[in-house]
mmCIF file of the N, C-alpha and C atoms, coordinates in Angstrom:
data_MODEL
# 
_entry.id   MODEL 
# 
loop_
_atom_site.group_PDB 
_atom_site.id 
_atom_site.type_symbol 
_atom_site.label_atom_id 
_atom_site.label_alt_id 
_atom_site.label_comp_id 
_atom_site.label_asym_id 
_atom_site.label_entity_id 
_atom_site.label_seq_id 
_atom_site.pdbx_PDB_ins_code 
_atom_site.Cartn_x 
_atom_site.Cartn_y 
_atom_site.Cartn_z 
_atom_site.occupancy 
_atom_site.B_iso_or_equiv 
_atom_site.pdbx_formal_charge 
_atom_site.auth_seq_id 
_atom_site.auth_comp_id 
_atom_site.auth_asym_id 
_atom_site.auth_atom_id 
_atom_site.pdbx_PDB_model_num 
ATOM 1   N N  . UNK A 1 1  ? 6.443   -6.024  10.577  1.00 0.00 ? 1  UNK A N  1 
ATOM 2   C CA . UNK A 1 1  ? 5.534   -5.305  9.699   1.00 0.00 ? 1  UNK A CA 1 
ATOM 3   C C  . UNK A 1 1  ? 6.232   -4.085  9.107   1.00 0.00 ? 1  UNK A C  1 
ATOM 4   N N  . UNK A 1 2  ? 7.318   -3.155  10.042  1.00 0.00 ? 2  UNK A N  1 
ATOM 5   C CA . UNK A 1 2  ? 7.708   -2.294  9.641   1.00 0.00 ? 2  UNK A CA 1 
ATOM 6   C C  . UNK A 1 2  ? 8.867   -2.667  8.063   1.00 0.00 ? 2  UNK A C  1 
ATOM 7   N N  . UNK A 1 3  ? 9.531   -3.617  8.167   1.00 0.00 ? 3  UNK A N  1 
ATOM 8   C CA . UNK A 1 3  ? 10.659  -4.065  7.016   1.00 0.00 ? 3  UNK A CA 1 
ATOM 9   C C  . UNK A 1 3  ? 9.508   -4.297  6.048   1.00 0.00 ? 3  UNK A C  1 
ATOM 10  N N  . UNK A 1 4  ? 8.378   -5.419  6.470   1.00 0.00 ? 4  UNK A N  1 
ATOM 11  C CA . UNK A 1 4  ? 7.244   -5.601  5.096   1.00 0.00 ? 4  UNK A CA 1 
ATOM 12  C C  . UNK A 1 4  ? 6.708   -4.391  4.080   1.00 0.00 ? 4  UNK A C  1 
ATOM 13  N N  . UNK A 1 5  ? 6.295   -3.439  5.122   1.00 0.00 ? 5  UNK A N  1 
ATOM 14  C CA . UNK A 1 5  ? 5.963   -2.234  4.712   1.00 0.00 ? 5  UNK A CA 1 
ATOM 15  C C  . UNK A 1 5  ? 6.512   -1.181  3.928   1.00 0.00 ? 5  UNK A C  1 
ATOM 16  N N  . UNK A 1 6  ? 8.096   -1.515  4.349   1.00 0.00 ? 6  UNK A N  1 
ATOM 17  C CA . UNK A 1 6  ? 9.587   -0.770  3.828   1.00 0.00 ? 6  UNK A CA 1 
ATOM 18  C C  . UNK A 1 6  ? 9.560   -1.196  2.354   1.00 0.00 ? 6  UNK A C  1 
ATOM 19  N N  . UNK A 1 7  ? 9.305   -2.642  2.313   1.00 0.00 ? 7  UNK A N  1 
ATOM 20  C CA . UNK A 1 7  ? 9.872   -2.740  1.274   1.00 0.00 ? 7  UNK A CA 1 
ATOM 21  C C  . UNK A 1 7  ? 8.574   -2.472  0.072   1.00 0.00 ? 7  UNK A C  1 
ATOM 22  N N  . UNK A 1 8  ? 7.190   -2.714  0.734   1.00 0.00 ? 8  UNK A N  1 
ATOM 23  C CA . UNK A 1 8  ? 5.972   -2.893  -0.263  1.00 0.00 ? 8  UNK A CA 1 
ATOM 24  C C  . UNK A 1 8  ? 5.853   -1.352  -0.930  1.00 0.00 ? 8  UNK A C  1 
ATOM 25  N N  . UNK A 1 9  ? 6.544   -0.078  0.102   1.00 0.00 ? 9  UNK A N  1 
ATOM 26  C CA . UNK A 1 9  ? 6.789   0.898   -0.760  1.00 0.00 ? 9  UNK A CA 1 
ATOM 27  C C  . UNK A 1 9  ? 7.903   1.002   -1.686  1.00 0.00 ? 9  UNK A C  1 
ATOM 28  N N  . UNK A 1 10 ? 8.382   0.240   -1.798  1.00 0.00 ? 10 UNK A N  1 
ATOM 29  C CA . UNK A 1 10 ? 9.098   0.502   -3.028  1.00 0.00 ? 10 UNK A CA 1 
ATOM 30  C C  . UNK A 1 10 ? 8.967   -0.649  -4.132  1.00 0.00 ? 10 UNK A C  1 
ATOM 31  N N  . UNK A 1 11 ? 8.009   -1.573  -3.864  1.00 0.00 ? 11 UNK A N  1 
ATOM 32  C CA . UNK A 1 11 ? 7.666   -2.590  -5.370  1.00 0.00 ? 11 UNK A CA 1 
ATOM 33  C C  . UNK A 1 11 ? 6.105   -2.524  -5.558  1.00 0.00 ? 11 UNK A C  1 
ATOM 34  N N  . UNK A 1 12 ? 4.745   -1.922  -4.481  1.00 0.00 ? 12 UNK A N  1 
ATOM 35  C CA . UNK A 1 12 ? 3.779   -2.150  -4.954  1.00 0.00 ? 12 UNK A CA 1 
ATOM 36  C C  . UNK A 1 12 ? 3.557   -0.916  -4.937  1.00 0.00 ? 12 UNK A C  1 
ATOM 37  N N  . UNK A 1 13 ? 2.845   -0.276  -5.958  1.00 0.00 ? 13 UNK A N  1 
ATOM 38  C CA . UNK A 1 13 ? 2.684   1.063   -6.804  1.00 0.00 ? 13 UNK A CA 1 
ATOM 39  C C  . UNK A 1 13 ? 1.337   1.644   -5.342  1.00 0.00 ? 13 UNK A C  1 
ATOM 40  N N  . UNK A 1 14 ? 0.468   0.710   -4.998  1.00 0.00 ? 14 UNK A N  1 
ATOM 41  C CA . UNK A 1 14 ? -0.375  1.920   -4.054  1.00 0.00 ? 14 UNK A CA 1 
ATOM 42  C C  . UNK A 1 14 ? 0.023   1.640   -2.861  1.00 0.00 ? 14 UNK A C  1 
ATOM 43  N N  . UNK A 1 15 ? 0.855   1.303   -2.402  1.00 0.00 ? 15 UNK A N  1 
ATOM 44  C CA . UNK A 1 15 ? 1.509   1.622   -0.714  1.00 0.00 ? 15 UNK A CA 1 
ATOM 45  C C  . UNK A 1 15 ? 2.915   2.707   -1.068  1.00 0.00 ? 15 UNK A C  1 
ATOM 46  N N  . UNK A 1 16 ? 3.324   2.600   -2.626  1.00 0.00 ? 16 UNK A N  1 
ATOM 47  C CA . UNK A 1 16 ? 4.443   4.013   -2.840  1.00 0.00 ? 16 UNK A CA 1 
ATOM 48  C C  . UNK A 1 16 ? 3.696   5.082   -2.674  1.00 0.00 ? 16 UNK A C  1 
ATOM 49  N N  . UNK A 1 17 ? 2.027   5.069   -3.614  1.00 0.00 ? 17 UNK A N  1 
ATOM 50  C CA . UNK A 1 17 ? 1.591   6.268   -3.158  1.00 0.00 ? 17 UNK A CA 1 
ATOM 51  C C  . UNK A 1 17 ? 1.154   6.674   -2.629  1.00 0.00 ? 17 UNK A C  1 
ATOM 52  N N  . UNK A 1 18 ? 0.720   5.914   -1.417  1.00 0.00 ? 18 UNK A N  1 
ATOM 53  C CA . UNK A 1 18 ? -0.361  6.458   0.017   1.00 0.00 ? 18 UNK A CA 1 
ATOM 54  C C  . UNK A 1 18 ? 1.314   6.401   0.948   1.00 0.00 ? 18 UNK A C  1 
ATOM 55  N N  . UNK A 1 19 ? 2.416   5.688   0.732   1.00 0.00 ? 19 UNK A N  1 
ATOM 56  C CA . UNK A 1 19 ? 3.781   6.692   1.204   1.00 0.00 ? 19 UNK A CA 1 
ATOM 57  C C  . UNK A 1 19 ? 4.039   8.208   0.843   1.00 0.00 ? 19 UNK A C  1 
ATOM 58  N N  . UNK A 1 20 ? 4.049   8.160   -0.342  1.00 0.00 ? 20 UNK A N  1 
ATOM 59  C CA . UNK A 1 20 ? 4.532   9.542   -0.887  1.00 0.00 ? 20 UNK A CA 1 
ATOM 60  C C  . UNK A 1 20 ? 3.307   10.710  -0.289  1.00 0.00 ? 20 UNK A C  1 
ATOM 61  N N  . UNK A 1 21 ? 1.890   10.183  -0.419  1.00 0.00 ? 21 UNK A N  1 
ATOM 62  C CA . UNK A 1 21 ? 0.932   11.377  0.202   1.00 0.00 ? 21 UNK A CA 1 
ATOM 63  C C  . UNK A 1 21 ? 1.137   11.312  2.010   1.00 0.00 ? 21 UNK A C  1 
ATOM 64  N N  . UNK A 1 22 ? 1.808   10.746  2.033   1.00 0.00 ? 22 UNK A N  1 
ATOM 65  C CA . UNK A 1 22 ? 2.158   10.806  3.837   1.00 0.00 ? 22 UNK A CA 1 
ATOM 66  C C  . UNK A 1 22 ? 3.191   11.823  4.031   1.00 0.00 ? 22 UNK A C  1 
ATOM 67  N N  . UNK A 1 23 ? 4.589   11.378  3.182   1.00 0.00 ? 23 UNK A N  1 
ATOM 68  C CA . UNK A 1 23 ? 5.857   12.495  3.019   1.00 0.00 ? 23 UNK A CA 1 
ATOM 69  C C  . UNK A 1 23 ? 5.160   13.550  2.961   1.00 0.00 ? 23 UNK A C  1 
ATOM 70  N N  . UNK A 1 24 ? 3.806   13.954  1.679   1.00 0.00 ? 24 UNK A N  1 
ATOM 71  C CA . UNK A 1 24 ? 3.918   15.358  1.588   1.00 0.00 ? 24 UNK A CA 1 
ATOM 72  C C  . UNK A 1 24 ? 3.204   16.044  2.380   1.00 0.00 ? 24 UNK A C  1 
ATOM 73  N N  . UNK A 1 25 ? 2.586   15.098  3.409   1.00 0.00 ? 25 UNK A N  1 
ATOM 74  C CA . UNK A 1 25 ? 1.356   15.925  4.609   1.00 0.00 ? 25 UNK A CA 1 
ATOM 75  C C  . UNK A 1 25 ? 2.682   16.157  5.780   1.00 0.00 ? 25 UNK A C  1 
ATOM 76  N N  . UNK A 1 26 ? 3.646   15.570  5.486   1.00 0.00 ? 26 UNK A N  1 
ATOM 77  C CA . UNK A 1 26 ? 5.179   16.054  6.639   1.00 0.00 ? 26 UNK A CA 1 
ATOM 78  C C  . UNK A 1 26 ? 5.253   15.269  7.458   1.00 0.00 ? 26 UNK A C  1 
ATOM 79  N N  . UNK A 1 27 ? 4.947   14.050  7.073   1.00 0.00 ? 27 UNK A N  1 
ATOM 80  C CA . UNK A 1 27 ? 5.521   12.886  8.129   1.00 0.00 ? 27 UNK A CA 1 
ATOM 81  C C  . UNK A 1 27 ? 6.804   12.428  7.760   1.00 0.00 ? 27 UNK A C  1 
ATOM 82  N N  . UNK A 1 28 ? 7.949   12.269  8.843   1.00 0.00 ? 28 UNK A N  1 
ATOM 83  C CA . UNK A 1 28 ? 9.104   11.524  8.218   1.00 0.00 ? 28 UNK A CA 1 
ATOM 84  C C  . UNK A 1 28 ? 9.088   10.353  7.706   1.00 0.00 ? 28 UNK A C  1 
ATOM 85  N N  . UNK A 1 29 ? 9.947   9.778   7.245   1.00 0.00 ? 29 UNK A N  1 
ATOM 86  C CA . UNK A 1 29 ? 9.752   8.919   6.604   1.00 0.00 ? 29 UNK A CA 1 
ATOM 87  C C  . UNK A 1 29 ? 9.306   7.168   7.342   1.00 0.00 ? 29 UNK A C  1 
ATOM 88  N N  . UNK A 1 30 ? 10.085  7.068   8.935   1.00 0.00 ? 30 UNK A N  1 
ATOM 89  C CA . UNK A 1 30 ? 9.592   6.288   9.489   1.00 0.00 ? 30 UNK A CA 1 
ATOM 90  C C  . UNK A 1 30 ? 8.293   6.263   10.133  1.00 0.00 ? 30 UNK A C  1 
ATOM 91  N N  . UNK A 1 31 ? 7.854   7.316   9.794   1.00 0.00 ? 31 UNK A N  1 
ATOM 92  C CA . UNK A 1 31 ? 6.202   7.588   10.502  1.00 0.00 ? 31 UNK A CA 1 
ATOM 93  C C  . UNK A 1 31 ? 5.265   7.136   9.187   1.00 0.00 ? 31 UNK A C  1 
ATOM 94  N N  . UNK A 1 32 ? 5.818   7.477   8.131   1.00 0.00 ? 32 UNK A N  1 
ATOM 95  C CA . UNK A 1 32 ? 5.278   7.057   6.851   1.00 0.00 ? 32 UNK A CA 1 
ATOM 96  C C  . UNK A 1 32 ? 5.495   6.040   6.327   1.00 0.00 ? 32 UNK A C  1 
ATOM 97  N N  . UNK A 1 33 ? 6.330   4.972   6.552   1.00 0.00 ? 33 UNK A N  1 
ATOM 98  C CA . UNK A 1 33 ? 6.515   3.713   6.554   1.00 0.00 ? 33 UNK A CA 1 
ATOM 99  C C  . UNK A 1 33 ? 5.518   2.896   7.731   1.00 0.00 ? 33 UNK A C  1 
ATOM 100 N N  . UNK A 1 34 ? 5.637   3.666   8.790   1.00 0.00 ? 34 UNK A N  1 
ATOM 101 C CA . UNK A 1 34 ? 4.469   2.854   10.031  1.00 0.00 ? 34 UNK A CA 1 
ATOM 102 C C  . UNK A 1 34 ? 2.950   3.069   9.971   1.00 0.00 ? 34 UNK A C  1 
ATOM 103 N N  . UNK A 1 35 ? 2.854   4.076   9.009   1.00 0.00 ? 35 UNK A N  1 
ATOM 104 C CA . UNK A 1 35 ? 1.512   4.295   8.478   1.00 0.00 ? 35 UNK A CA 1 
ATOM 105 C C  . UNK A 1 35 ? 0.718   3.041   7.305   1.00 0.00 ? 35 UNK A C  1 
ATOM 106 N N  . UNK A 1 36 ? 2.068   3.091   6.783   1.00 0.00 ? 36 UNK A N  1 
ATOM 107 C CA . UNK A 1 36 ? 1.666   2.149   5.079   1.00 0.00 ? 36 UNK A CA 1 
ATOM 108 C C  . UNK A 1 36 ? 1.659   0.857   5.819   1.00 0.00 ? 36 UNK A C  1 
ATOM 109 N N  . UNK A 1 37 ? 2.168   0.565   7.199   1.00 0.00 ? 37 UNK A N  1 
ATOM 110 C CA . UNK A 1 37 ? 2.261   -1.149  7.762   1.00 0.00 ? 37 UNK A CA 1 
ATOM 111 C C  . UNK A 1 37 ? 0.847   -1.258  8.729   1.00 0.00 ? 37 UNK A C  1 
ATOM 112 N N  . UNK A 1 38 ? 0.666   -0.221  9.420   1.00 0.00 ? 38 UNK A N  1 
ATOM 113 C CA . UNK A 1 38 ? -1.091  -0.205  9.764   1.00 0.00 ? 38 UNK A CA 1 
ATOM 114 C C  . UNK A 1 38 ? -1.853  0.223   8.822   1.00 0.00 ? 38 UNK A C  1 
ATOM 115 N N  . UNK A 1 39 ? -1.735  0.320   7.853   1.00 0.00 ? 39 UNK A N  1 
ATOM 116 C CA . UNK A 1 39 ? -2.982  0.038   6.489   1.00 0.00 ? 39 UNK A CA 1 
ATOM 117 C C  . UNK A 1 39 ? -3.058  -1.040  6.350   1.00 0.00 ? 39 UNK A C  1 
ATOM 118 N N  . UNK A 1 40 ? -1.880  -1.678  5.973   1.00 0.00 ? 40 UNK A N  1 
ATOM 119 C CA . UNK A 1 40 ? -1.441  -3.065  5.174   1.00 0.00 ? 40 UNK A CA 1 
ATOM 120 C C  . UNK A 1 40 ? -1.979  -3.716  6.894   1.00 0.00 ? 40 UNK A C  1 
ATOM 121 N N  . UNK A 1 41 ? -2.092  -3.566  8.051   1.00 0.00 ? 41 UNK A N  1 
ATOM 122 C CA . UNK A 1 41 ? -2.646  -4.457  8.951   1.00 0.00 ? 41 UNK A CA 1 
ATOM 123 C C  . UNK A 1 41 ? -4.030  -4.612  9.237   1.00 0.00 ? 41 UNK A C  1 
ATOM 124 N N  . UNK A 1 42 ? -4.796  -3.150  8.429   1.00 0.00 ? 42 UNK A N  1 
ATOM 125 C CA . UNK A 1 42 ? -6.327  -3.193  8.511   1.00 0.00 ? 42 UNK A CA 1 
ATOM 126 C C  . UNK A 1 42 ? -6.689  -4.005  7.046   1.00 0.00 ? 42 UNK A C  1 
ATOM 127 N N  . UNK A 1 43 ? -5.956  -4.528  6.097   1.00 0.00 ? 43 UNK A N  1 
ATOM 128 C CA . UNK A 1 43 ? -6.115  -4.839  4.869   1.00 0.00 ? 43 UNK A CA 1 
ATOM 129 C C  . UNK A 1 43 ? -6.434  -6.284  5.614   1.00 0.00 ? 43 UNK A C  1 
ATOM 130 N N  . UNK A 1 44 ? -5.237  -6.688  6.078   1.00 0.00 ? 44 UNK A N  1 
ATOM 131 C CA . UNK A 1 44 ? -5.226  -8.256  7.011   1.00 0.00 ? 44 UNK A CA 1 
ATOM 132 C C  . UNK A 1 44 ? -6.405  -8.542  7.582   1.00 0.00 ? 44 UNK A C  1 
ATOM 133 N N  . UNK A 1 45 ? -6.550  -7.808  8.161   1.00 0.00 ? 45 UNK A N  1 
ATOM 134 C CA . UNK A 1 45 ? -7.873  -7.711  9.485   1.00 0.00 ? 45 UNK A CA 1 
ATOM 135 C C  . UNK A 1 45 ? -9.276  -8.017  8.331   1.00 0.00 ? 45 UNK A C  1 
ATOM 136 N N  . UNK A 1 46 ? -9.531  -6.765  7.605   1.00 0.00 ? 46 UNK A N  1 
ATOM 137 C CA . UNK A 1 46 ? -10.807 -7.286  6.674   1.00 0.00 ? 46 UNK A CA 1 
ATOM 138 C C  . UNK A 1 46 ? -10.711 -8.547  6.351   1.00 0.00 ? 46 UNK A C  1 
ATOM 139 N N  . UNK A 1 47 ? -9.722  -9.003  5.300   1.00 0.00 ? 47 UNK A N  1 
ATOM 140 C CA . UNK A 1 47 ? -9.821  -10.062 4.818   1.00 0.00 ? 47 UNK A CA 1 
ATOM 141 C C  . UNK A 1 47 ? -9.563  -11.168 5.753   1.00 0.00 ? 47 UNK A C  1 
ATOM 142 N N  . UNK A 1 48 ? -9.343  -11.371 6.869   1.00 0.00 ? 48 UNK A N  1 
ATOM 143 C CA . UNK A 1 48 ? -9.909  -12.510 8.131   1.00 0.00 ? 48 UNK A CA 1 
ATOM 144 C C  . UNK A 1 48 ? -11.163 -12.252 8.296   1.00 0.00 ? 48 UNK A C  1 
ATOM 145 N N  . UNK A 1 49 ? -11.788 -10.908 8.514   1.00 0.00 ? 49 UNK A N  1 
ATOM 146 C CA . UNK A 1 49 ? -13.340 -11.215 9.214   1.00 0.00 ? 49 UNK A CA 1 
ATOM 147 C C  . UNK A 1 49 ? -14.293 -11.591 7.980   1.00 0.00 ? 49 UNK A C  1 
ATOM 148 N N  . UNK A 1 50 ? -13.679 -10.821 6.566   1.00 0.00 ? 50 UNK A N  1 
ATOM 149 C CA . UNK A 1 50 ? -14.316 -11.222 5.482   1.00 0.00 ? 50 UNK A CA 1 
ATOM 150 C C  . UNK A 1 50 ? -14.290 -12.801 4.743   1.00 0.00 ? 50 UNK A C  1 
ATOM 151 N N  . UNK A 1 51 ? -13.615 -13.386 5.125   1.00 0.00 ? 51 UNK A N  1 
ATOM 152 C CA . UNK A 1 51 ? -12.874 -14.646 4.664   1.00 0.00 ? 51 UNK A CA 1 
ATOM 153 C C  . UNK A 1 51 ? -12.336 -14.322 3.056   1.00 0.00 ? 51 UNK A C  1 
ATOM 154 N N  . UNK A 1 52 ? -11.786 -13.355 2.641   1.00 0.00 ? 52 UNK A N  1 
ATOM 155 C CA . UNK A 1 52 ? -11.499 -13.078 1.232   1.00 0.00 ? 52 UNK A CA 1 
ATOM 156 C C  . UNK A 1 52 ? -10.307 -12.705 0.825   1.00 0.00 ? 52 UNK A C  1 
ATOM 157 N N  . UNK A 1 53 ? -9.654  -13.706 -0.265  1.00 0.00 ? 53 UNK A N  1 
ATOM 158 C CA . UNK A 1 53 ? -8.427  -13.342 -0.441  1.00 0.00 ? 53 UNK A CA 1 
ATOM 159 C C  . UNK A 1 53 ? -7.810  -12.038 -0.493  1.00 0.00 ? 53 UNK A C  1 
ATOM 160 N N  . UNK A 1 54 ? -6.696  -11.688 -0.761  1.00 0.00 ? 54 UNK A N  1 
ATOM 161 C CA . UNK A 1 54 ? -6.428  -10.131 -1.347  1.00 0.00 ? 54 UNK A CA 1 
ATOM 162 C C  . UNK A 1 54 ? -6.442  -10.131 -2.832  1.00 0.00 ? 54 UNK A C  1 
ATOM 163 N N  . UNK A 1 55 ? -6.646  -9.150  -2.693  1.00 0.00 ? 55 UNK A N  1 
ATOM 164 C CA . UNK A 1 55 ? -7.130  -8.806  -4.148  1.00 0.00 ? 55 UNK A CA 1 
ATOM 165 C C  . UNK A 1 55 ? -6.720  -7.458  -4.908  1.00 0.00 ? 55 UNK A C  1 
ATOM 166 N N  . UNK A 1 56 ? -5.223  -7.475  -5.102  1.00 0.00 ? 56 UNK A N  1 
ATOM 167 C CA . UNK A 1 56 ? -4.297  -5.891  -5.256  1.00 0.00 ? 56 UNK A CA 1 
ATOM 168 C C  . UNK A 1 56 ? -5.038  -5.423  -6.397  1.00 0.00 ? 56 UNK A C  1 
ATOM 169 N N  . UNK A 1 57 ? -5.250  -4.112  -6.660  1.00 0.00 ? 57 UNK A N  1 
ATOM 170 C CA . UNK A 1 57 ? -5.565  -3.459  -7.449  1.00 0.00 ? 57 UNK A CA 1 
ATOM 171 C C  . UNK A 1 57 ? -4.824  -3.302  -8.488  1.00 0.00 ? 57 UNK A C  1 
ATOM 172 N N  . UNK A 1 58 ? -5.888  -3.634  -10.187 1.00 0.00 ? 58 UNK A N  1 
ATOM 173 C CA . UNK A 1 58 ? -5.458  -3.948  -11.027 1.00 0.00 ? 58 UNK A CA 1 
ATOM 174 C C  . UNK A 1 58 ? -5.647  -3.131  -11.716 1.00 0.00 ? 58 UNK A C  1 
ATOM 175 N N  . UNK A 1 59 ? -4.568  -2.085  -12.339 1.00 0.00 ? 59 UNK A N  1 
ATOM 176 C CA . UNK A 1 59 ? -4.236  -1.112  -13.517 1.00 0.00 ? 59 UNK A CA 1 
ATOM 177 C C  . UNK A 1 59 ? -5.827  -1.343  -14.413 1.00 0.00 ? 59 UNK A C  1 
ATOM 178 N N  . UNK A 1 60 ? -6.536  -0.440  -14.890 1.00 0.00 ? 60 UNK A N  1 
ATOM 179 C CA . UNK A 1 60 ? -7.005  -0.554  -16.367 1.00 0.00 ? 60 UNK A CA 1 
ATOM 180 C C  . UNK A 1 60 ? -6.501  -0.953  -17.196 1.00 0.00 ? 60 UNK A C  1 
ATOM 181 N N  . UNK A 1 61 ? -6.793  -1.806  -17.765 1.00 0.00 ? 61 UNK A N  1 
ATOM 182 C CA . UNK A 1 61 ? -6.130  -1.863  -19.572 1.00 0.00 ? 61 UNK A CA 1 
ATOM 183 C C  . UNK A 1 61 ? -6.013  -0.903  -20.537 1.00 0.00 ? 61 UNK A C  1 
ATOM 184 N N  . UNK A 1 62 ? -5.221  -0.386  -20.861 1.00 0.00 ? 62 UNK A N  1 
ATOM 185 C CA . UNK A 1 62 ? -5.272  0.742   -21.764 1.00 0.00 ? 62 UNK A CA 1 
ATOM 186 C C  . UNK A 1 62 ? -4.981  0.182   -23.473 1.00 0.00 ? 62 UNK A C  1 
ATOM 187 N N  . UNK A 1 63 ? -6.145  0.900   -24.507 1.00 0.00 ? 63 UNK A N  1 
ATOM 188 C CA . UNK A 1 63 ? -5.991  0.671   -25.785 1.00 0.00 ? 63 UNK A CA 1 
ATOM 189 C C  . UNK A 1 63 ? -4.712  0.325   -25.755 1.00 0.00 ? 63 UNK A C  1 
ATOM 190 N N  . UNK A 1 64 ? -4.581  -0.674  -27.265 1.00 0.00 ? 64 UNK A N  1 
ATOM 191 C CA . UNK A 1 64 ? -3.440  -1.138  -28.067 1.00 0.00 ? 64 UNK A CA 1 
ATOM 192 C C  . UNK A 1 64 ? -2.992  0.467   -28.670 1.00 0.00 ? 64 UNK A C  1 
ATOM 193 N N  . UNK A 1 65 ? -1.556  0.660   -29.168 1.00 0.00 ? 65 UNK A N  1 
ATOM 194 C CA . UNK A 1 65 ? -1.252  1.578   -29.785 1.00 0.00 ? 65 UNK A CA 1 
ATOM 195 C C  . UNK A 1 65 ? -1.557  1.253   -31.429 1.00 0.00 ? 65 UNK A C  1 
ATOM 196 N N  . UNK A 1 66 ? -1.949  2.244   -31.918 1.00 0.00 ? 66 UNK A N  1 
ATOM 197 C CA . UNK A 1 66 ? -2.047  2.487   -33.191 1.00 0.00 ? 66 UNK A CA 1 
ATOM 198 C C  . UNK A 1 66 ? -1.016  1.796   -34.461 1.00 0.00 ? 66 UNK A C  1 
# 
């Protein structure tokens, strides 16, 4: 979980930033990596008792440019 976690902060945009708000409350960085892998294990957990896929959070669409 810890390598899964390693790496989901650096390609999925909300485990970089519930990492980065961990760094700045002063956790090192392996405490803040073991944080983002017990999130990502209560994420697991719902979606078994829920029977429901995951479902990553999807940006707004923002207007076309002018």
């Amino acid at each position: 979980m810890f390598i899964a976690a390693f790496v989901a902060t650096q390609h999925d945009p909300d485990a970089r930033s519930y990492y980065l708000r961990k760094r700045d409350e002063g956790k090192g960085h392996n405490a803040a990596v073991i944080c983002v892998a017990r999130r990502r294990c209560n994420i697991i957990l719902a979606m078994l008792k829920t029977q429901t896929p995951y479902q990553p959070h999807q940006p707004e669409k923002l207007p076309d440019a002018a």
